[in-house]
C-alpha positions as CSV (number, residue, x, y, z in Angstrom):
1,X,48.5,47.7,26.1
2,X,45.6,49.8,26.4
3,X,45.0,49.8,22.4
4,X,45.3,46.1,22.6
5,X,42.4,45.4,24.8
6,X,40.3,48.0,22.9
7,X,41.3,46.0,19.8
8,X,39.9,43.3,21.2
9,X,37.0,44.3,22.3
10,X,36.2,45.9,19.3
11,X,37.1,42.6,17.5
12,X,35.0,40.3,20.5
13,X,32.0,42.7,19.7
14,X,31.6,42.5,16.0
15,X,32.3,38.8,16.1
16,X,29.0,38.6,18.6
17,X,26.9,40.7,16.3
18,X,28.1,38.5,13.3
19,X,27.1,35.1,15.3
20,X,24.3,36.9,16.6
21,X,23.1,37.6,13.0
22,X,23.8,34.4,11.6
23,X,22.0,32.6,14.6
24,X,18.7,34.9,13.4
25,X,19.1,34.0,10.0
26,X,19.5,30.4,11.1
27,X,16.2,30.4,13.1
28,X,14.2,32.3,10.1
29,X,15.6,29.4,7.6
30,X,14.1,26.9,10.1
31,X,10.7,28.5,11.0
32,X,10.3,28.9,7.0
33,X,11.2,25.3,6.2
34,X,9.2,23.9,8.8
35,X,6.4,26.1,7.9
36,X,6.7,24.9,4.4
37,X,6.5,21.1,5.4
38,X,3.8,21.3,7.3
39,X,1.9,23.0,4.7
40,X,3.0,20.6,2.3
41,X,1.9,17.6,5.1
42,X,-1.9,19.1,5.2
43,X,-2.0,18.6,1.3
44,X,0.0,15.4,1.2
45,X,-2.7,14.3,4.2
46,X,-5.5,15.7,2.4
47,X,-5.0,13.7,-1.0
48,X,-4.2,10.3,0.7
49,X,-7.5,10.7,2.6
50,X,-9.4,11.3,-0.2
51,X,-7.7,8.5,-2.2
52,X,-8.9,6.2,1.4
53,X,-12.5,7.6,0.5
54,X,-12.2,6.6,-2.6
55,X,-11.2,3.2,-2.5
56,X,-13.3,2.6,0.5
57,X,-16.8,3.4,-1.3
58,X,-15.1,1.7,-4.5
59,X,-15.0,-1.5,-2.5
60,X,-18.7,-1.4,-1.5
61,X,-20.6,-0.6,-4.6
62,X,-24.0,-2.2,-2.6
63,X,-23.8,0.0,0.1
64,X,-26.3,2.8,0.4
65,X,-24.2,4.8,2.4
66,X,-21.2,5.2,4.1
67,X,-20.3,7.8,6.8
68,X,-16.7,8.5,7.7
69,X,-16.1,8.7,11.0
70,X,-12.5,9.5,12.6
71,X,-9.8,9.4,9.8
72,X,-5.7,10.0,10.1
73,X,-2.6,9.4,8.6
74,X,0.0,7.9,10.0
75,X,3.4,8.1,8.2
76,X,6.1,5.8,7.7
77,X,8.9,8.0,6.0
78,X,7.2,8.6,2.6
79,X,4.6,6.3,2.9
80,X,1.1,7.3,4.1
81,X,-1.1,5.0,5.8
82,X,-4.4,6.6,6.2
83,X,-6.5,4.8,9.3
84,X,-9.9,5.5,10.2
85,X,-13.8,4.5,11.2
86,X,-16.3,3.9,8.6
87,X,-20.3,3.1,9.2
88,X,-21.5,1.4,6.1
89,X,-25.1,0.7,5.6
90,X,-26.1,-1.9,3.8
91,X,-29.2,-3.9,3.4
92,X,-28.0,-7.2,5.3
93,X,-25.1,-5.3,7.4
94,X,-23.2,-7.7,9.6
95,X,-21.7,-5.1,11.4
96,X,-23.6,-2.6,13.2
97,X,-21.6,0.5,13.8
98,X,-18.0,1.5,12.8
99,X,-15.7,-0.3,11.7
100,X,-12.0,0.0,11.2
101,X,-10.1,0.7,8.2
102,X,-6.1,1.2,6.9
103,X,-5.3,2.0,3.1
104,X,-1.7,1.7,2.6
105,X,0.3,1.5,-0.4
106,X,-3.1,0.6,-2.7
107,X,-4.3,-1.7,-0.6
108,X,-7.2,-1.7,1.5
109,X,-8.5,-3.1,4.9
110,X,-11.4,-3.4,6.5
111,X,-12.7,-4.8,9.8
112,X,-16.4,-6.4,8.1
113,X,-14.7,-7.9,5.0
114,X,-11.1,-8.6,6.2
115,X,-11.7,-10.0,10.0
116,X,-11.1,-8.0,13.1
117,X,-7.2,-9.7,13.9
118,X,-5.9,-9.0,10.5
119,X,-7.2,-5.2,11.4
120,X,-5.6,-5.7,14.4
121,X,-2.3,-6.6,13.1
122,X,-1.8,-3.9,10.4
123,X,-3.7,-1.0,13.1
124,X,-0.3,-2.1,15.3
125,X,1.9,-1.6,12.6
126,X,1.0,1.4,10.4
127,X,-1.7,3.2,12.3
128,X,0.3,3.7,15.7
């Protein structure tokens, strides 16, 4: 009887150490993986903002100068939606200030040339 119990504790132990070693492996798979999207989240952020600078300045050749203000992106799954303020000066500027903006998907919106509700609407639905 004695043998027995030795047996298994002997057998209760190593299984501990085995689980205990496959929880740590476990948790260094994670940590690595998450590191890896997040790094991969900053570039992914990183291009889509530019590409919202892009076609932000590419939609007002006349202005002399636009400042971006705060910029995000928001995602849906896959999709980015980058969200922002931008001050654009122009020589009869409507707007005084900043103004909203959304790129999403190739297409772009903006508070001066699109209307405040339609900013509105698509700031509800892919910005927050």
């Amino acid at each position: 009887m004695v043998t027995l119990r030795k047996t298994q504790l002997i057998a209760g132990a190593a299984v501990a150490v085995v689980l205990a070693a496959l929880g740590v492996g476990l948790a260094v798979y994670v940590g690595r993986d998450t590191h890896t999207e997040v790094v991969d989240h900053k570039v992914d952020d990183a291009e889509a903002i530019e590409g919202a600078r892009i076609a932000v300045t590419g939609r007002l050749p006349e202005a002399q100068a636009v400042n971006f203000g705060k910029v995000f992106v928001h995602w849906d799954g896959e999709i980015p939606s980058v969200c922002g303020e931008v001050d654009i000066i122009e020589e009869q500027d409507s707007f005084d200030g900043e103004e909203r903006f959304i790129w999403s998907q190739g297409a772009l919106t903006l508070e001066e040339i699109d209307g405040s509700d339609v900013v509105d609407q698509k700031w509800g639905d892919l910005c927050e």
